[in-house]
VEXBA-784999 format. One line per field, with one value per residue (C-alpha): residue number from 1; residue in one letter; chain; x negated, y, z. Coordinates in pm, 1 decimal. Last residue first. Layout:
<sites>
num	NUM_...
residuo	A_...
cadena	A_...
px	X_...
py	Y_...
pz	Z_...
</sites>
This chain:
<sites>
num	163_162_161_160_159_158_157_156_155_154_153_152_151_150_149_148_147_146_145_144_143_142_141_140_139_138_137_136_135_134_133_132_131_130_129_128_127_126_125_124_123_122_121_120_119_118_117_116_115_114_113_112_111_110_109_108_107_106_105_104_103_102_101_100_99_98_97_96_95_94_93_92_91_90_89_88_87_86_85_84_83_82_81_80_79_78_77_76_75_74_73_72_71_70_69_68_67_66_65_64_63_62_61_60_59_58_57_56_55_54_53_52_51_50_49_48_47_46_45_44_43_42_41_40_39_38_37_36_35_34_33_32_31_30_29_28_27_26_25_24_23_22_21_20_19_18_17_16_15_14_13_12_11_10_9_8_7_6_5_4_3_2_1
residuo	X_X_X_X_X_X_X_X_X_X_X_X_X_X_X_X_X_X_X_X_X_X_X_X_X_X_X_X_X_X_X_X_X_X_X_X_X_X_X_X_X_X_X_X_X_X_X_X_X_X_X_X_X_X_X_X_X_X_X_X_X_X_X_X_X_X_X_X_X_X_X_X_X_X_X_X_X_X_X_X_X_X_X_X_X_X_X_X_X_X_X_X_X_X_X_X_X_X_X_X_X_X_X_X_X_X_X_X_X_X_X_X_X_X_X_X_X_X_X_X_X_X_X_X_X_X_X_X_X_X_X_X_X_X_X_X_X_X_X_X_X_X_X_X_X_X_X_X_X_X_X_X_X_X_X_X_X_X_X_X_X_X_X
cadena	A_A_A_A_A_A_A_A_A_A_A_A_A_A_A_A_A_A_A_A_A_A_A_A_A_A_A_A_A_A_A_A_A_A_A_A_A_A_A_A_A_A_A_A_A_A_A_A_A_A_A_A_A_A_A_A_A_A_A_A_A_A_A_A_A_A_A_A_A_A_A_A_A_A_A_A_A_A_A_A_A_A_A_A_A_A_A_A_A_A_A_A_A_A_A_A_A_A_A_A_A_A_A_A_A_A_A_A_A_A_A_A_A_A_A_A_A_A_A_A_A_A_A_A_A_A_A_A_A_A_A_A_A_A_A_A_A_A_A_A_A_A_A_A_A_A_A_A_A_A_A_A_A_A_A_A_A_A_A_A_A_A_A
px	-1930.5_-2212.5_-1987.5_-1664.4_-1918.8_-2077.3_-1780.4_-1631.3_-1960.7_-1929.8_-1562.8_-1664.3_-1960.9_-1697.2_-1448.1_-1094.0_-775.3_-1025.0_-1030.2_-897.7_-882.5_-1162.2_-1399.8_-1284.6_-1386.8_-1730.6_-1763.9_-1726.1_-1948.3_-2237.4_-2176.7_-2235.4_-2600.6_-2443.5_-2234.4_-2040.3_-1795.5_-1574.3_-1457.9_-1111.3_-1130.7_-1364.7_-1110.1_-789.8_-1120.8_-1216.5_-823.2_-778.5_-1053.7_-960.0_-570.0_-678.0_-945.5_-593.6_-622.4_-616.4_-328.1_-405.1_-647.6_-505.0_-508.8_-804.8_-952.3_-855.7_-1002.2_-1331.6_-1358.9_-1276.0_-1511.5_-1803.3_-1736.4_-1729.5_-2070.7_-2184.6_-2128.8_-2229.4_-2607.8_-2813.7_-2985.2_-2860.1_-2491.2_-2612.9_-2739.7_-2454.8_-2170.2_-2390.0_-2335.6_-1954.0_-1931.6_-2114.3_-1844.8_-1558.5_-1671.4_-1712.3_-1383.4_-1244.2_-1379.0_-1314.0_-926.1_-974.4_-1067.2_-803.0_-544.9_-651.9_-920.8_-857.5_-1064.2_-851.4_-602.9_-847.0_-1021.6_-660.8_-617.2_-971.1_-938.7_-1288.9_-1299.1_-1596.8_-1904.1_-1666.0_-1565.6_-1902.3_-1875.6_-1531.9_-1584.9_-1911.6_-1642.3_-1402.2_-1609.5_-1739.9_-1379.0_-1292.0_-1620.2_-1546.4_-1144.7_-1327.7_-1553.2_-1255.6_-1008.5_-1271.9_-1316.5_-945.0_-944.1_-1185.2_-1091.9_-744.4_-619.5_-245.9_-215.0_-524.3_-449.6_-113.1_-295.8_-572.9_-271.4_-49.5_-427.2_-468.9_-78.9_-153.2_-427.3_-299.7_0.0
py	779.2_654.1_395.4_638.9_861.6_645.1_503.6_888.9_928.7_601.0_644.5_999.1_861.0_578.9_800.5_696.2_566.3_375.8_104.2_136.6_-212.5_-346.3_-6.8_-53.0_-392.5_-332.2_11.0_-188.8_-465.2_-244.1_-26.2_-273.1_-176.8_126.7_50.8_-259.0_-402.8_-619.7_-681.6_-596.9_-312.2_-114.9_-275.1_-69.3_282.0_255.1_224.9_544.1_766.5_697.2_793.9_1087.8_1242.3_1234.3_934.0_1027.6_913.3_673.0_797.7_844.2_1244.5_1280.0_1220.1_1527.0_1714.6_1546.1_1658.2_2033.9_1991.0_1874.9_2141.4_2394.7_2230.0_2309.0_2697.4_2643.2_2630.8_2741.6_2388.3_2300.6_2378.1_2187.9_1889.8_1856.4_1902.6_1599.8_1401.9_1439.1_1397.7_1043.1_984.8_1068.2_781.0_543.6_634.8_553.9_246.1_92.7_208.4_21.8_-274.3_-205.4_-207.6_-511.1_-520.7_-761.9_-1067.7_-1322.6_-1241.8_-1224.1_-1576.0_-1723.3_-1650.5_-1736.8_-2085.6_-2182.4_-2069.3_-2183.4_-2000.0_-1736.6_-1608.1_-1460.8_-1263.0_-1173.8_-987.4_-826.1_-710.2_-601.1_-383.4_-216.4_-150.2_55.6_215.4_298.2_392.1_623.2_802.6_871.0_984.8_1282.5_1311.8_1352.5_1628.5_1841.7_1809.5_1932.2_2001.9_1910.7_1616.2_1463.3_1501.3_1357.7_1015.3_1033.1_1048.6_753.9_516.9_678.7_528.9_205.1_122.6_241.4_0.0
pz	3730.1_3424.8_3317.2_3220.6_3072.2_2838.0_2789.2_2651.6_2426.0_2264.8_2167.3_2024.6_1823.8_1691.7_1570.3_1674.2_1496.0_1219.3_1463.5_1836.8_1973.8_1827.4_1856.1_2245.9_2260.8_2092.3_2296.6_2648.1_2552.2_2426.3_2718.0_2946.4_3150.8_3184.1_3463.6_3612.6_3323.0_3453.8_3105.9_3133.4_3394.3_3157.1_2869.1_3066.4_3091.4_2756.3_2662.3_2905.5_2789.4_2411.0_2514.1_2675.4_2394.3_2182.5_1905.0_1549.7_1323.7_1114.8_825.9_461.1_514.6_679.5_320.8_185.6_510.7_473.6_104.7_215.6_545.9_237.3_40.3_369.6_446.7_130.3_152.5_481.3_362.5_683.9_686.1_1046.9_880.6_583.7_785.2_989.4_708.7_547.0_869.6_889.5_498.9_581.6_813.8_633.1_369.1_606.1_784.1_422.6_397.2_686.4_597.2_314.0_526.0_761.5_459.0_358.8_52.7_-249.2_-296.1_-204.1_-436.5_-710.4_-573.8_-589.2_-948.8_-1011.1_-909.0_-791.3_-452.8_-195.8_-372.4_-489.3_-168.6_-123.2_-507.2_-436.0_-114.5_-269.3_-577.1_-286.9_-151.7_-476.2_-573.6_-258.1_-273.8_-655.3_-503.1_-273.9_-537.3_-732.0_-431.5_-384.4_-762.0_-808.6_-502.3_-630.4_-954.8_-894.3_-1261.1_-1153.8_-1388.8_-1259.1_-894.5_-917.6_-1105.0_-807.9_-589.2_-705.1_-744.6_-361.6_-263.2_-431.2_-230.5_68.0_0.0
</sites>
């Protein structure tokens, strides 16, 4: 479905002469594609009907959404280096691309509801300070893909351990 829904875009983007926006969803849909071609080409060593190996192949929407945070991320960095580069003419192109992509994300968690699913698995885990915080942020991260930023969920059990 979020598959179809950036193919429906790309097309709306074309006929309304928003390049920036077209080659946005363009370079998504390529790392969309890409994905599932390295999918394919492991599933292919233990599928041999290609109907089923297509099927197989395709991206879930949590894959695709993998993708996408992927994507925001490395705009995230690049508005970094620009802004610590003096160039904010390319960070704004790169908060413009960052903001079209937004769009296909779940909905963002609040800075509460991170602190209190780090703090529920916390409880989970037994997890007794710092020591854990690989444990703690790899059940988070499970529970809270693509609707939190990984940096942020790290930052907020780093706190929660360090009280």
């Amino acid at each position: 479905m979020l598959k179809a829904k950036l193919h429906q875009d790309i097309k709306e983007a074309l006929k309304s002469g928003n390049a920036n926006k077209r080659m946005v969803l363009g370079l998504v849909l390529s790392s969309v594609k890409s994905r599932e071609l390295e999918k394919r080409a492991k599933l292919s060593k233990s599928e041999s009907d290609g109907a089923r190996l297509e099927e197989a192949s395709q991206l879930s929407e949590e894959e695709i959404i993998e993708v996408l945070s992927s994507e925001i991320k490395k705009r995230k960095d690049s508005i970094e280096q620009y802004e610590k580069g003096n160039r904010s003419d390319l960070a704004e192109k790169e908060k413009k691309e960052m903001e079209i992509l937004m769009v296909y994300m779940p909905e963002q968690m609040s800075e509460e509801a991170v602190r209190e699913e780090v703090k529920r698995v916390i409880a989970t885990v037994g997890a007794g300070g710092i020591k854990d915080m690989g444990k703690v942020i790899g059940a988070v991260m499970a529970r809270v893909k693509g609707k939190a930023d990984g940096t942020f969920v790290s930052k907020v059990v780093k706190e929660e351990l360090s009280k």
